[in-house]
N, C-alpha and C positions, 0 to 999 in steps of 0.2 A: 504494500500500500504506500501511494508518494506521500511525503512531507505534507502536500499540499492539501490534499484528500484528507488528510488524517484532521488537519487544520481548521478546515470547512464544516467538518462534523463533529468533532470531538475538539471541544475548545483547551485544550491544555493549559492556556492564560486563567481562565475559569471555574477552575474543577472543586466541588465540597469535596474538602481533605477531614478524614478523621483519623484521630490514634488513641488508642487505647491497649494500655498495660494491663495483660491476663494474668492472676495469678496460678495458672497454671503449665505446665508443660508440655512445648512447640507438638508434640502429635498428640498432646490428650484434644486442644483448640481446634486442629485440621478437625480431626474425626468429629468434634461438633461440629463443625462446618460443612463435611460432606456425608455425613449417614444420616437417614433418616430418621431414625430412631430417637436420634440428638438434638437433628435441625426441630421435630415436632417440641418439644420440650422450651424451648430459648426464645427459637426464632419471630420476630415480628414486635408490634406496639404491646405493651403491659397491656393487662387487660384480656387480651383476645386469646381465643383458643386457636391455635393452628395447627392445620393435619397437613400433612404433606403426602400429594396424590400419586407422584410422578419425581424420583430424583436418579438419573442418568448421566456420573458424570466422566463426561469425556468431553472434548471439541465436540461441539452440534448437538451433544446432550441438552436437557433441561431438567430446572429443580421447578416445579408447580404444586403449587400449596395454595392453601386455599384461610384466610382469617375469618371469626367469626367473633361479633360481639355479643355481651350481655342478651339483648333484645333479639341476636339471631339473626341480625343483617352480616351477610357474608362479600366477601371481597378477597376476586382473585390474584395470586401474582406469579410470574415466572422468573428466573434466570432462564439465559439462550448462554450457553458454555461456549466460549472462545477458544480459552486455553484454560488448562488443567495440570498444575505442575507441582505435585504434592512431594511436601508437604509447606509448599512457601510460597504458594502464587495461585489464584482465580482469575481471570478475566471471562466476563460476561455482561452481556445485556441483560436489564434489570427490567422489567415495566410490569404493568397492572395484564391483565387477561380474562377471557370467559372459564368457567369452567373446564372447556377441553382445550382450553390451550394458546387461542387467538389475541392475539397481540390486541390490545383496546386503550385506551385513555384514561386516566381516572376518573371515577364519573364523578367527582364532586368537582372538579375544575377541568375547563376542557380547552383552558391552556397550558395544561402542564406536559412536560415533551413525553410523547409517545414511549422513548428507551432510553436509558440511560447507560451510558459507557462506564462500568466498574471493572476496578483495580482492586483487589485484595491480596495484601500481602501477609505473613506472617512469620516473623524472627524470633528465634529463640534467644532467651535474655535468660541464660541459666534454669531456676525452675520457672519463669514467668516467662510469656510470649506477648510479646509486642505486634499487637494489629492495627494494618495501615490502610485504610478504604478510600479511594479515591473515585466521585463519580462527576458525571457530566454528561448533559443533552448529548443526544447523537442523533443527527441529522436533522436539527431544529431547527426553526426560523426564527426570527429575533424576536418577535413575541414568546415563544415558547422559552430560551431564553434566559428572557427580562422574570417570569413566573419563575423560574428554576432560581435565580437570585434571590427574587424575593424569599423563598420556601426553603433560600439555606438553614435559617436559624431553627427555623421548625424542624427540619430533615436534622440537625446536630442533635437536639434533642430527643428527639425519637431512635437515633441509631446510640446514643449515649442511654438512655431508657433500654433497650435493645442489649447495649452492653453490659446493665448493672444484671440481668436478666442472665444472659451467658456465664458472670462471676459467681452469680452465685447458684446456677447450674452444676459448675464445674465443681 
């Protein structure tokens, strides 16, 4: 893929960066992050029950789970797997979906970008892992964007909620 193409789509000037310090060790963190058994447990906003329908991971694999709240309104999501390079690297496309799978918007804002380009990393720091998530619109338009700005601070707190969820899983 050229510099330029990468450029166009994936704003690398732009990207929600988060990090967070596991207190646990570099393959107990992978294996939450790629079984399902783990991901059901952790994964998603406090609150919600999440099953996970579908986790395939390879390049062109997908992880599809499905969030449920209190009252029972449900909300789908996928990763679309890029690369897969365990136990220290995910890249995948992130976005909201139907239950079997199709790539959809979020339906509360329907300028929020379609996918989002993520980067996970994960470094072992002795018995603690250091995880490093990097996301950004792909293939958005500048409205899509400008929303994606706006919804850093919300998105920091909900993967930081997300993360006190995984410490103290592990």
């Amino acid at each position: 893929m050229s510099a330029s193409l990468v450029k166009t789509q994936y704003r690398l000037e732009h990207p929600l960066v988060l990090e967070r310090e596991i207190a646990a060790p570099l393959e107990m963190v992978w294996q939450a992050h790629t079984q399902a058994d783990h991901l059901s447990q952790w994964w998603g906003p406090v609150g919600l029950v999440n099953r996970v329908i579908c986790l395939d991971l390879r390049p062109g694999g997908i992880f599809l789970y499905s969030m449920t709240t209190a009252e029972g309104n449900k909300v789908w999501g996928k990763w679309n797997f890029l690369e897969v390079q365990a136990p220290t690297r995910l890249v995948y496309l992130l976005s909201f979906s139907t239950e079997s799978g199709k790539t959809i918007r979020y339906p509360d804002e329907p300028t929020w970008p379609l996918e989002m380009y993520a980067t996970t990393t994960f470094t072992s720091k002795g018995e603690h892992t250091v995880i490093r998530q990097q996301l950004a619109p792909w293939n958005a338009s500048e409205q899509e964007h400008a929303t994606f700005a706006i919804g850093k601070e919300s998105m920091k707190g909900g993967f930081n909620a997300t993360w006190d969820e995984l410490d103290q899983y592990l």
